[in-house]
DOLUMMI-222873 format. One line per 8 residues: number of its first residue (from 1); for each residue x, y, z of C-alpha. Coordinates in Angstrom, 3 decimals. Each point is the difference from the previous one (the first is absolute). Example, Ala and Ser with C-alpha at 12.3 -4.5 7.8 and 13.67 -1.06 7.14 Angstrom:
1) 12.300,-4.500,7.800; 1.370,3.440,-0.660 .
END
This chain:
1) 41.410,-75.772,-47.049; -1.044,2.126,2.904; 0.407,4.010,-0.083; 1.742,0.117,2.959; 2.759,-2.325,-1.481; 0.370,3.053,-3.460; 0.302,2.304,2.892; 2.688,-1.229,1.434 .
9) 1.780,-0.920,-3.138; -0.978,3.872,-0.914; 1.826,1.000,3.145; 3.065,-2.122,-0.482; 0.469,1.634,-3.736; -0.100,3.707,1.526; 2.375,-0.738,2.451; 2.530,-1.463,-1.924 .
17) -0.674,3.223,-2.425; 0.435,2.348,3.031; 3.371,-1.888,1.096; 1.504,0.597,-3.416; -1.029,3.592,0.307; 1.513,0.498,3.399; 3.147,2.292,0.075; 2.946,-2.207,0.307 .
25) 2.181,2.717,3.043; -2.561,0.151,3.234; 3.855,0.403,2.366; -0.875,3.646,0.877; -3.101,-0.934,1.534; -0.499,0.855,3.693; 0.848,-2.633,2.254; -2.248,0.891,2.914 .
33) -2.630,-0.221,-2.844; -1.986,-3.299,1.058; 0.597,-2.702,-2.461; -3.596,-1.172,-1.388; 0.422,-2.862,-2.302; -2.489,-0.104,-2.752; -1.868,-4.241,0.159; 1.322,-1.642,-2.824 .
41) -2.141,-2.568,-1.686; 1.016,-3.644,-0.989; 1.439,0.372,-3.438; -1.330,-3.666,-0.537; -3.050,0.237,1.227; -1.473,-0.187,-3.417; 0.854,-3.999,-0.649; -2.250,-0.432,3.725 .
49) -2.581,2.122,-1.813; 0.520,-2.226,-3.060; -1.251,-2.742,2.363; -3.101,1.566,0.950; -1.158,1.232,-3.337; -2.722,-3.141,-1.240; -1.440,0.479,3.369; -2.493,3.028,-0.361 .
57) -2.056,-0.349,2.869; 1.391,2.902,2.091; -2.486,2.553,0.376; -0.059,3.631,0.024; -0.672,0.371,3.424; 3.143,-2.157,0.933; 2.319,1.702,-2.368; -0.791,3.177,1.726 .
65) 0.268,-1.740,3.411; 3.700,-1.115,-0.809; 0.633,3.212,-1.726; -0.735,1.670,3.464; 1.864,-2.554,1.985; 3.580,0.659,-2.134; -0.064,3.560,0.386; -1.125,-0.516,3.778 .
73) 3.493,-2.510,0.441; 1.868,3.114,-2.635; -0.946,2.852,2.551; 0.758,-2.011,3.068; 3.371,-0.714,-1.747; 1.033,3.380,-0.744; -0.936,1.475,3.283; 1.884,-3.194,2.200 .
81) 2.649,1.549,-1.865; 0.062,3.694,0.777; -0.362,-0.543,2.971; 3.373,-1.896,1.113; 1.790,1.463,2.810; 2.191,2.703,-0.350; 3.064,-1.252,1.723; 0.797,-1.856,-2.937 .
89) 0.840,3.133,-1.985; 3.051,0.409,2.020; 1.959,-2.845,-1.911; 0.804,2.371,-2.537; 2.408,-1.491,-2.201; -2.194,-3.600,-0.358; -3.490,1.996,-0.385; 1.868,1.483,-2.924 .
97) 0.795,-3.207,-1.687; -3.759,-1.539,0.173; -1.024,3.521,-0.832; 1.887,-0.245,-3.135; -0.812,-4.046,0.117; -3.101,0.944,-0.046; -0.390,2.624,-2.908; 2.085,-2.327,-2.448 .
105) -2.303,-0.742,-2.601; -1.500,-4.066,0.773; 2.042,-0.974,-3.147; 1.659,1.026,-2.614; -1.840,1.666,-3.352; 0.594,-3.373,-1.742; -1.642,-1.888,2.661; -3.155,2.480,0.383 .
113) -0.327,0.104,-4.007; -0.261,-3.877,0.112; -2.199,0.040,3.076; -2.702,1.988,-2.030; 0.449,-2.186,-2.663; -0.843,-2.828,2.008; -2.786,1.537,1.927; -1.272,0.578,-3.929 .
121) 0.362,-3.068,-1.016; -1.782,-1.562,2.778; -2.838,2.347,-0.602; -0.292,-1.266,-3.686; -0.180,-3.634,1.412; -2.275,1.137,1.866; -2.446,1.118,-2.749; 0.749,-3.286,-1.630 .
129) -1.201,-1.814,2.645; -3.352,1.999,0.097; -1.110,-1.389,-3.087; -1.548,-2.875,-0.713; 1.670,-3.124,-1.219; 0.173,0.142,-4.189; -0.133,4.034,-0.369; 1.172,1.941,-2.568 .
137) 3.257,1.365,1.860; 3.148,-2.014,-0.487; 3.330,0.755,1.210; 4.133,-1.413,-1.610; 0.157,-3.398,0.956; 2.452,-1.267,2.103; 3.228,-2.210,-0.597; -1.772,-2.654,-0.416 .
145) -3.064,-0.407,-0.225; -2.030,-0.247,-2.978; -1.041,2.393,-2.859; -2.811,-2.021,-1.369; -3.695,1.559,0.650; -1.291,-3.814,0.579; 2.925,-0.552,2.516; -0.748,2.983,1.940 .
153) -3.894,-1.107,0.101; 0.444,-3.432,0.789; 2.412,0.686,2.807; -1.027,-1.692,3.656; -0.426,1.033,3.422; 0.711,-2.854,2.309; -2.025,1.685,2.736; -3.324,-0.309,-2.778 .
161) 0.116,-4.053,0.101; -0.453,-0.225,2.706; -3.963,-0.250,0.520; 0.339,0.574,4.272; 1.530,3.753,-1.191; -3.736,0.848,-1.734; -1.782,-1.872,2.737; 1.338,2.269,2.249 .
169) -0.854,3.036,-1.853; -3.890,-1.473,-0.662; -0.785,-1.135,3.262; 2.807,1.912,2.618; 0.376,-1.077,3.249; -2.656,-2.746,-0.301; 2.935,-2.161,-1.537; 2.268,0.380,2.837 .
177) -2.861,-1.186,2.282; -0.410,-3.201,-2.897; 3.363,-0.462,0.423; 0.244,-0.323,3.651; -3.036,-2.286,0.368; 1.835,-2.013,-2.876; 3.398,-0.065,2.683; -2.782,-1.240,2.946 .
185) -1.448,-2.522,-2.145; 3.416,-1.585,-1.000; 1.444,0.157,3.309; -3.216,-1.874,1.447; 0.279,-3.133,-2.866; 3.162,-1.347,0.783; -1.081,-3.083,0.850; -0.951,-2.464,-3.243 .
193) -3.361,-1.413,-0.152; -0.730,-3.525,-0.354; -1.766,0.997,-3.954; 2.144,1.841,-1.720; -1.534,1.958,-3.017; 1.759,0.976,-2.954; 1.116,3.549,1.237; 1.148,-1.256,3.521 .
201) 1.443,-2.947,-1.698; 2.742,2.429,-2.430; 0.399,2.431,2.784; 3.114,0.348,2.541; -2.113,-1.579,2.786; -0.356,-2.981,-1.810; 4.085,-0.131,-1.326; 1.127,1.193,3.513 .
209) -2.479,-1.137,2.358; -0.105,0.743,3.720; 2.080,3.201,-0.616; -2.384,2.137,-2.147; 0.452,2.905,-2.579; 2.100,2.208,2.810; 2.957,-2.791,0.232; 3.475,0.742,-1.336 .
217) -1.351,3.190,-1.582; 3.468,1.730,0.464; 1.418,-0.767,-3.611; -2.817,-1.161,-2.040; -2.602,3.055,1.297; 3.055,1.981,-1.453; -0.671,-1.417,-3.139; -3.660,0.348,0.292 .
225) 0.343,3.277,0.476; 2.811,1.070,-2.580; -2.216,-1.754,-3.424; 0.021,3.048,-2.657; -3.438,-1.694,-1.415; -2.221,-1.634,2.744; 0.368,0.619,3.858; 0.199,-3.404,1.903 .
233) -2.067,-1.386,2.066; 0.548,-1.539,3.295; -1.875,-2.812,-0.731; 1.934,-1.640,-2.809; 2.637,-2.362,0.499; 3.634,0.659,0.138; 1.541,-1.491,-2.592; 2.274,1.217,-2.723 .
241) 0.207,0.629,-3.619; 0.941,-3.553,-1.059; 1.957,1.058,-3.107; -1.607,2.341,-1.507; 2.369,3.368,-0.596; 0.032,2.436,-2.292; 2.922,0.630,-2.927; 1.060,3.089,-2.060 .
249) -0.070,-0.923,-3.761; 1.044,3.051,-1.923; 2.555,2.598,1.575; -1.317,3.788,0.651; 0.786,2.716,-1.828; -0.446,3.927,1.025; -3.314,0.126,-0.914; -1.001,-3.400,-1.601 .
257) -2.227,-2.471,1.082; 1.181,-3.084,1.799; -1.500,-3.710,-0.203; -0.136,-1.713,3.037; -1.128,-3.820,0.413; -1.397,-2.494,3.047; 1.888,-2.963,0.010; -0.052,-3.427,1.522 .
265) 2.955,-1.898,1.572; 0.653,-3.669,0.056; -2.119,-0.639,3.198; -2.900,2.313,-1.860; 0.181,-2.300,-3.217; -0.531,-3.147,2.414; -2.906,1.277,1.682; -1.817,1.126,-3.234 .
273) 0.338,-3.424,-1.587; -1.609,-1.650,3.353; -3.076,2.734,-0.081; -0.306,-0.856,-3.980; -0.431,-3.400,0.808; -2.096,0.745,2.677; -2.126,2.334,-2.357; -0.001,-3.650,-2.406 .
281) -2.529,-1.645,3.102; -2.501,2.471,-0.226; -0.482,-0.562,3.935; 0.061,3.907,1.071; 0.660,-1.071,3.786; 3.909,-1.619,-1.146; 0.509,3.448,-1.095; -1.078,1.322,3.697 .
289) 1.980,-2.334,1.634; 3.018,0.854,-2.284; -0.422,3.625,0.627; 0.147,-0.511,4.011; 3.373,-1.667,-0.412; 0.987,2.582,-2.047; -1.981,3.457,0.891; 1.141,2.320,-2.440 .
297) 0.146,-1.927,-3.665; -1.264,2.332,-2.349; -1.628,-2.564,-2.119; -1.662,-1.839,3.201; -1.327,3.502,1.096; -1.490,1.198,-3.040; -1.572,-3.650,-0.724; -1.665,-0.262,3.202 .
305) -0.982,3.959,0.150; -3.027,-1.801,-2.865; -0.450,-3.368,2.209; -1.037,2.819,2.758; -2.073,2.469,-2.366; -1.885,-3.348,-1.225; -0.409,-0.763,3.658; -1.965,3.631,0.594 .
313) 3.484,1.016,2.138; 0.609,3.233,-1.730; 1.860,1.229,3.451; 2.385,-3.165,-0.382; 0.266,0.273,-3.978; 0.914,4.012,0.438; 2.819,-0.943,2.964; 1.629,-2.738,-2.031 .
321) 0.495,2.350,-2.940; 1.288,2.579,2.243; 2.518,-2.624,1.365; 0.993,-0.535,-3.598; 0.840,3.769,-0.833; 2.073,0.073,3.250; 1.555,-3.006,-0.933; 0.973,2.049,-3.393 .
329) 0.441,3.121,2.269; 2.783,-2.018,2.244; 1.880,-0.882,-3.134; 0.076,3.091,-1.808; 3.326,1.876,-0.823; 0.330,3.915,1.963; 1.336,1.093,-3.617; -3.614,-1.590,-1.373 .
337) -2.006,2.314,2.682; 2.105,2.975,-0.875; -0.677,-0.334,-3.720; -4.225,-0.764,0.587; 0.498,3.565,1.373; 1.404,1.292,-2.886; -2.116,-1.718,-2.395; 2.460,-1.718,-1.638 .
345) 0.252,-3.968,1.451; -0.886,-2.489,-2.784; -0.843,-3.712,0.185; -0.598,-2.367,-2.846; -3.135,-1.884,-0.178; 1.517,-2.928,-2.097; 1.567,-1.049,3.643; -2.204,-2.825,1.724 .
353) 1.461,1.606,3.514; -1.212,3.214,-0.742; -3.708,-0.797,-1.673; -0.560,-1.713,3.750; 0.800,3.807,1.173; -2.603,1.596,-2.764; -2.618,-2.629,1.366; 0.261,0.864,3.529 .
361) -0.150,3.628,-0.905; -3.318,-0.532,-2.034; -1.967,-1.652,2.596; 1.126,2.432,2.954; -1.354,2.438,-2.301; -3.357,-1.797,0.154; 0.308,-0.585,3.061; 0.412,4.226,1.030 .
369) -2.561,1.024,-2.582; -3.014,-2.158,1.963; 1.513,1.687,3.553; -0.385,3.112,-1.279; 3.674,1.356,-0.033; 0.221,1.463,-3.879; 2.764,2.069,0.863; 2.678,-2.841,1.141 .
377) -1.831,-2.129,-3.198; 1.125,2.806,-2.215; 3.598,0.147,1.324; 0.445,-3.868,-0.110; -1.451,0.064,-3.634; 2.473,2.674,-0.751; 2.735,-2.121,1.164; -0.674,-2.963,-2.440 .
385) -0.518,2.653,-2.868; 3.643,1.482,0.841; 1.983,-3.068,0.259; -1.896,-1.221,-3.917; -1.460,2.723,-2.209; -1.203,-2.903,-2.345; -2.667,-0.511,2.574; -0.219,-3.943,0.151 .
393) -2.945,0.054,3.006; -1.781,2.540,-2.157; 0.329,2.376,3.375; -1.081,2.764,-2.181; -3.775,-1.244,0.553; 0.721,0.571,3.699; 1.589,3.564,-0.159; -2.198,1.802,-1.960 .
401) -2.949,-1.169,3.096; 2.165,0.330,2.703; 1.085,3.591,-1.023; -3.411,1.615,0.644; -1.014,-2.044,2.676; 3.349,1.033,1.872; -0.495,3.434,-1.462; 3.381,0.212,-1.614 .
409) -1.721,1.793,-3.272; 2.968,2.053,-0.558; 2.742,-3.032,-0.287; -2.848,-1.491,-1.875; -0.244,3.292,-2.547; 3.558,-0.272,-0.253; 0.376,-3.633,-0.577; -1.856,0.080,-3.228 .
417) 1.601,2.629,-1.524; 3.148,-2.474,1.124; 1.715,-2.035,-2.844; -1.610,-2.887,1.381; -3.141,0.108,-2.220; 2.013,0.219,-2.734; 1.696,-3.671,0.126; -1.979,-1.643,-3.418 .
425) 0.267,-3.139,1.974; -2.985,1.181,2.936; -1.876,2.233,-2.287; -3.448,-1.899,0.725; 0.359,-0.158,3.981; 1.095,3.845,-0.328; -2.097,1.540,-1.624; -3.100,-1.663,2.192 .
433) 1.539,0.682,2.788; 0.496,3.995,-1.151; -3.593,0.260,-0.516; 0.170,0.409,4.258; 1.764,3.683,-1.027; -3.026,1.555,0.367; -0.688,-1.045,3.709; 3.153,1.886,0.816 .
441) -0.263,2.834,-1.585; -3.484,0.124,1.775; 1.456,-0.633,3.225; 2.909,2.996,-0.551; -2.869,2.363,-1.060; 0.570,0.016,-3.657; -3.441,-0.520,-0.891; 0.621,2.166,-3.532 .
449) 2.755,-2.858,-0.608; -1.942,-3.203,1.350; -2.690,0.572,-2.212; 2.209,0.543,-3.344; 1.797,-2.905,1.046; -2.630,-2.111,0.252; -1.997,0.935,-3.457; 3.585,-0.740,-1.082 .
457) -0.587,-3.301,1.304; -3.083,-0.501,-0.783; 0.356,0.392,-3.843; 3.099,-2.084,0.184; -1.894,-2.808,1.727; -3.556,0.079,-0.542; -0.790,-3.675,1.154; 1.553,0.466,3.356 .
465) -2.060,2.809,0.955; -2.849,-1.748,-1.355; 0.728,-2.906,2.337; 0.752,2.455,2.887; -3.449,1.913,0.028; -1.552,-3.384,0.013; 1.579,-1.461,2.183; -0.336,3.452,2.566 .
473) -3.939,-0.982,-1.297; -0.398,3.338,-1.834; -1.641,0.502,-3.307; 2.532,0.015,-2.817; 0.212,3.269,-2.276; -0.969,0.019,-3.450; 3.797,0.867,-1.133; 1.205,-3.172,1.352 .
481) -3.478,-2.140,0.104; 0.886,-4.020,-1.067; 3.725,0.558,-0.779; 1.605,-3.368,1.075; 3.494,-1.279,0.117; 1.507,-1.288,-3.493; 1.206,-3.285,1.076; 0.696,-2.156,2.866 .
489) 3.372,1.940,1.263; -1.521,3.313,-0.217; -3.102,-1.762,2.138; 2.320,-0.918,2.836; 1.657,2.896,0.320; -3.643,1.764,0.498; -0.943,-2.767,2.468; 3.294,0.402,1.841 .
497) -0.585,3.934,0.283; -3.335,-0.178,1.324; 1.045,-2.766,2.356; 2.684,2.289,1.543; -1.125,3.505,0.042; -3.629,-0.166,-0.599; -0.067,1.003,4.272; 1.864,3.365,-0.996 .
505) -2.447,0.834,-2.689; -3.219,-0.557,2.486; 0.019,3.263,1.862; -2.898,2.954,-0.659; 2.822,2.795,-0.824; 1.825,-2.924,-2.547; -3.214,-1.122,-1.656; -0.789,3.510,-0.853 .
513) 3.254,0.766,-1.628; -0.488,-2.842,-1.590; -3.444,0.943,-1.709; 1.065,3.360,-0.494; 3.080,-1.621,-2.364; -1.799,-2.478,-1.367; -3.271,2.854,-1.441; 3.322,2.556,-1.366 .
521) 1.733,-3.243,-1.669; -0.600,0.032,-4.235; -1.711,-3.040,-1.306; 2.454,-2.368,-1.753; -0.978,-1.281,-2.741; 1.850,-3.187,-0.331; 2.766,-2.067,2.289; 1.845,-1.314,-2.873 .
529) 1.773,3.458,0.058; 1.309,-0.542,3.440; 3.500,-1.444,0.494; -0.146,-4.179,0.448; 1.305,-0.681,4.029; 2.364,-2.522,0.372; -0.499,-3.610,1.311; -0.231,-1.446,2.968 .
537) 3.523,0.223,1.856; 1.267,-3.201,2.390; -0.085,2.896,2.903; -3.462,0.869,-0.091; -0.801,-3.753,-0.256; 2.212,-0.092,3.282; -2.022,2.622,1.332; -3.760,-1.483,-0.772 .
545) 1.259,-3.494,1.241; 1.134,0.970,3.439; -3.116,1.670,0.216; -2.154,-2.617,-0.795; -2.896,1.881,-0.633; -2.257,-2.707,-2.191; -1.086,2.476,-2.275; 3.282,1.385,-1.179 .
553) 1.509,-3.535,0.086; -2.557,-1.063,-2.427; 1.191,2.415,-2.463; 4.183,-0.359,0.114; 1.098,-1.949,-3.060; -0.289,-3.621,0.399; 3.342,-0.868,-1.440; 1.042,2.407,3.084 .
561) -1.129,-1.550,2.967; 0.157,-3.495,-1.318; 3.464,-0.225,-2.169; 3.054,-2.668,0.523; 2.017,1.674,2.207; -0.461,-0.619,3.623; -2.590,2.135,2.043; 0.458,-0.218,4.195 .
569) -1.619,2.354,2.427; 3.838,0.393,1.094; 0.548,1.607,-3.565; -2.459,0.425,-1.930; 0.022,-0.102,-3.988; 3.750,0.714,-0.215; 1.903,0.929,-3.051; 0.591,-2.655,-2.346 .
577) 3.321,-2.369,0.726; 2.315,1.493,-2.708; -0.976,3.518,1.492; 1.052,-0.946,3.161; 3.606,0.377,2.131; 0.609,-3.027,2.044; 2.765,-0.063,2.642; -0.928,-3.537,1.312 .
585) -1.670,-3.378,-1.312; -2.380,0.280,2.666; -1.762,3.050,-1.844; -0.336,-2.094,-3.014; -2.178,-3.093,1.981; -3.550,2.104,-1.214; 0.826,-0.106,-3.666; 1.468,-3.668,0.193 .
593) -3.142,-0.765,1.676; -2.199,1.659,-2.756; 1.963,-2.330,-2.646; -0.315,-2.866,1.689; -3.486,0.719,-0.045; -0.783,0.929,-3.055; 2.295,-3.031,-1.156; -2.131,-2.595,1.692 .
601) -3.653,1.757,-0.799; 1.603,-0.719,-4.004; 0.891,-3.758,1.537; -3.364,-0.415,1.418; 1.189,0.034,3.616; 2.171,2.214,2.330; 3.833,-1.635,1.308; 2.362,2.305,1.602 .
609) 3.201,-0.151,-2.591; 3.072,-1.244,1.289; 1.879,3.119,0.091; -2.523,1.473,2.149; 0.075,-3.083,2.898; 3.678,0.209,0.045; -0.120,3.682,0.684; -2.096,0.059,2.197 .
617) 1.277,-3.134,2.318; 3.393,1.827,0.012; -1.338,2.659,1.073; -2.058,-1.650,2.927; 3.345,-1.352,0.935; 1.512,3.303,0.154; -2.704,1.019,2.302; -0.352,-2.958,2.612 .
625) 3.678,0.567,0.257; -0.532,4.049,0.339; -3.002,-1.424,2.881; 2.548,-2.177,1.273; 2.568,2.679,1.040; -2.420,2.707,1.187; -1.564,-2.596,2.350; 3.657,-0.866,1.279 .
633) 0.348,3.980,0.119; -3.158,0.601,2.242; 1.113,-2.837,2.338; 3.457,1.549,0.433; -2.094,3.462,0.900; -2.061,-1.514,2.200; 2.844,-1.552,1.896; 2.006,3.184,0.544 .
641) -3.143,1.743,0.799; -0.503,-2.843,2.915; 3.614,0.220,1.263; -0.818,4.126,-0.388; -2.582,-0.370,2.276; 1.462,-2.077,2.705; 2.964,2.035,0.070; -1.827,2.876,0.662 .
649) -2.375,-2.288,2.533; 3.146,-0.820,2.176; 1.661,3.297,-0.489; -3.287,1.392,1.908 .
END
């Protein structure tokens, strides 16, 4: 916060002092005496300098400068006011009441007591909001909100997911110029080409064409505008929701958590049985045409989003995915948002609406890490950590990355002293992703606490740091020469490390703490001694397969990757059936799929069941009808809209 702001506040403090001190009978005053009113400061002032404390880029030089220019605009004040004409000393009587207005205390001693309370208490916000997110200082919790350390780290700022925000703090006023250009480029393609590629082809100048991203933006630029995850863009096609909403499953409490859900209606249900059995073709362009008929299906968005990372169309595949999250963003509940802030939303993962929301998440990640916008990574990582602290994307192997590269090493410090790496069910992700401690207590200084942490580390986990150094292509010390991993799990783990944060380790300063470490670190003299890690979770199986880095697929459990139950790119290696909570008989098609097929590879050949074909024709009926009535729907529009227009044509 600037000085000239704890000046003022100073200022503000001594006057109120002086105005209790002030003698309460000034009547026998003189009343010729000219009436000088001392400048009394804005008892509030404080919240506007509450506003202006994370700025810090006011100068010396300009604190002085304002300093100057308020006692300048004080002086002139005080002598505009001696000098009033004298005639108006002759009305007596009325002087005397505004002389005597005039010394009455501003308030009473209640009010002034409260005042400096308040100008207190802002102060001590404001020292709160000097330090850094994660610090040591903590202050009573409010009705409210939550008590749990976790909750209060994993809480999210809606203004961090959005990646334009850190844009616009990398690159400044180059991405208002982007922007523009972006505004001159749409407004010059409204006509559609003869060709139509993919990205033209599932944009609003394809679904509305002749009247271009700017048409009827009154209510549905309101929308793009108003998404707590994703900002719109002007290029996507208006459309709605198409069923998806959002429900409240357990009731809130003062300070509990509160499980929310995604949910599907009746017209929902009908559309995901049609994209199943489009998904049953294996012809990726039904799925394109299905997803221009209906432009925001989750399913459709997040299945194409890989037809158009297979086609080299990482723009496209990022955009679709982003369409997705606002779809997700549209549907969400205000009571949701408010408890993300708090840290304290929950959503099941044993939903089949809500794994389609984890998915999406996961690849936008991806997606932000290769544009180079850790920060916003971090926060949306965060997110899917808050609403599931069993970790079923295995997000952890994100955070502990993203946390140094967005230089967040004090949340990072405090999250794993959290009770977090304590859950027996993650020990083997955490405690490979805590070997990253080091790198922030580098980056906060603490070099005295990096290094202990990391001989720490070292003897704990010998054959990582063996991998690391070569891997960095550095000769291996003596104290941890040959280790390797114990068995297969232990081996992935190592591989999945090295994959992720091998980048962070390859730095002059880091390789140097790193010898340093490794020469102080005892010699251990066998790895039977050290505690067995745990197997392979179905999260971090999650993680390597949306990956799809060869190496690291290689080494995830066969019986993983290749088991009975059903394994789509719209959601991949789900929990097993009985784990499951269905809400419709739609959500059940993958499984009965995966029995009918392991049925007829027992028979010697593969025949749909006939529960399955009846299903699924009903539900084909339910949708031409569904098709049926919107198409009588957009013909009534369009008619109105005609008779609209020559109304207004003959009106004219």
């Amino acid at each position: 916060m600037a000085s000239r702001q704890l000046r003022k506040l100073r200022k503000q403090q001594e006057l109120l002092a002086s105005l209790q001190n002030e003698p309460g009978d000034k009547s026998e005053e003189s009343e010729d005496e000219p009436i000088v009113a001392k400048p009394r400061g804005n008892m509030f002032s404080g919240f506007a300098a509450l506003g202006d404390g994370g700025d810090g880029g006011d100068s010396a030089d300009d604190d002085a400068e304002d300093d100057r220019k308020s006692e300048a605009e004080d002086a002139q004040q005080a002598h505009q006011e001696q000098a009033e004409p004298a005639k108006k000393s002759k009305k007596k009587p009325k002087k005397k009441k505004k002389k005597a207005k005039q010394t009455e205390p501003p308030a009473p001693a209640q009010d002034r007591r409260e005042s400096v309370d308040e100008i207190d208490r802002v102060l001590e916000e404001l020292r709160l909001e000097a330090q850094r997110p994660g610090g040591s200082a903590t202050t009573p919790p409010a009705a409210g909100e939550s008590t749990d350390e976790l909750d209060k780290l994993l809480r999210i700022n809606f203004q961090h997911l959005k990646a334009m925000n850190e844009m616009r703090r990398l690159f400044g006023k180059a991405m208002d110029v982007a922007e523009v250009e972006e505004r001159t480029q749409d407004n010059q393609q409204r006509g559609l080409p003869e060709n139509l590629d993919l990205e033209t082809y599932l944009s609003a100048r394809a679904a509305h064409p002749g009247q271009g991203p700017q048409a009827n933006k009154s209510m549905f630029d309101t929308i793009l505008r108003t998404n707590p995850f994703i900002d719109g863009k002007k290029t996507w096609p208006r459309g709605t929701s198409q069923g998806l909403k959002m429900m409240r499953v357990t009731q809130p409490g003062p300070q509990e958590e509160v499980e929310f859900a995604f949910a599907h209606d009746n017209t929902y249900n009908t559309l995901e049985a049609n994209f199943f059995g489009l998904v049953q073709m294996y012809d990726p362009m039904q799925i394109v045409h299905f997803l221009y008929q209906y432009p925001y299906h989750v399913s459709s968005l997040i299945q194409v989003s890989k037809v158009a990372r297979q086609d080299q169309n990482s723009a496209l595949a990022a955009d679709l995915i982003e369409r997705a999250l606002f779809t997700f963003g549209r549907a969400s509940l205000s009571e949701f948002r408010k408890k993300l802030e708090k840290g304290q939303a929950r959503i099941s993962f044993a939903r089949p609406e809500n794994r389609q929301f984890h998915l999406a998440g996961y690849n936008l990640i991806q997606k932000l890490v290769l544009k180079g916008t850790y920060r916003t990574a971090l926060e949306w990582a965060k997110l899917f950590l808050s609403i599931n602290h069993d970790d079923p994307y295995a997000m952890i192997n994100w955070i502990h990355v993203l946390a140094i590269r967005a230089r967040e090493a004090e949340w990072f410090v405090d999250f794993c002293n959290s009770d977090f790496f304590s859950n027996p069910q993650l020990t083997s992700n955490n405690i490979y992703a805590k070997q990253t401690l080091p790198l922030a207590f580098f980056q906060l200084k603490n070099t005295e606490a990096a290094k202990s942490t990391l001989i720490k580390g070292i003897e704990t986990l010998p054959w990582l740091y063996c991998s690391l150094f070569s891997a960095l292509n550095l000769d291996t010390p003596k104290s941890i020469w040959g280790i390797q991993p114990r068995d297969d799990d232990e081996a992935l783990h190592t591989e999945l490390y090295i994959h992720t944060a091998k980048d962070l380790w390859n730095t002059p300063q880091h390789i140097s703490l790193l010898k340093e470490a490794a020469a102080a670190t005892n010699t251990p003299t066998t790895t039977t001694t050290l505690p067995v890690g745990a197997p392979v979770s179905l999260a971090t199986a999650r993680f390597i397969y949306l990956d799809n880095t060869p190496a690291l697929m290689s080494a995830v459990p066969r019986q993983m990757l290749h088991a009975a139950q059903p394994n789509f790119d719209f959601d991949p290696l789900p929990p097993a059936k009985q784990d499951n909570l269905f809400s419709h008989q739609v959500q059940q098609l993958p499984w009965m799929r995966a029995e009918a097929a392991e049925e007829a590879e027992e028979r010697g050949g593969f025949r749909r069941p006939g529960g399955l074909n009846a299903a699924l024709a009903r539900l084909r009926v339910e949708l031409e009808r569904a098709a049926d009535q919107r198409d009588q729907w957009r013909v009534e529009d369009a008619a109105a809209a005609t008779a609209a227009a020559t109304a207004a044509a003959t009106a004219a």
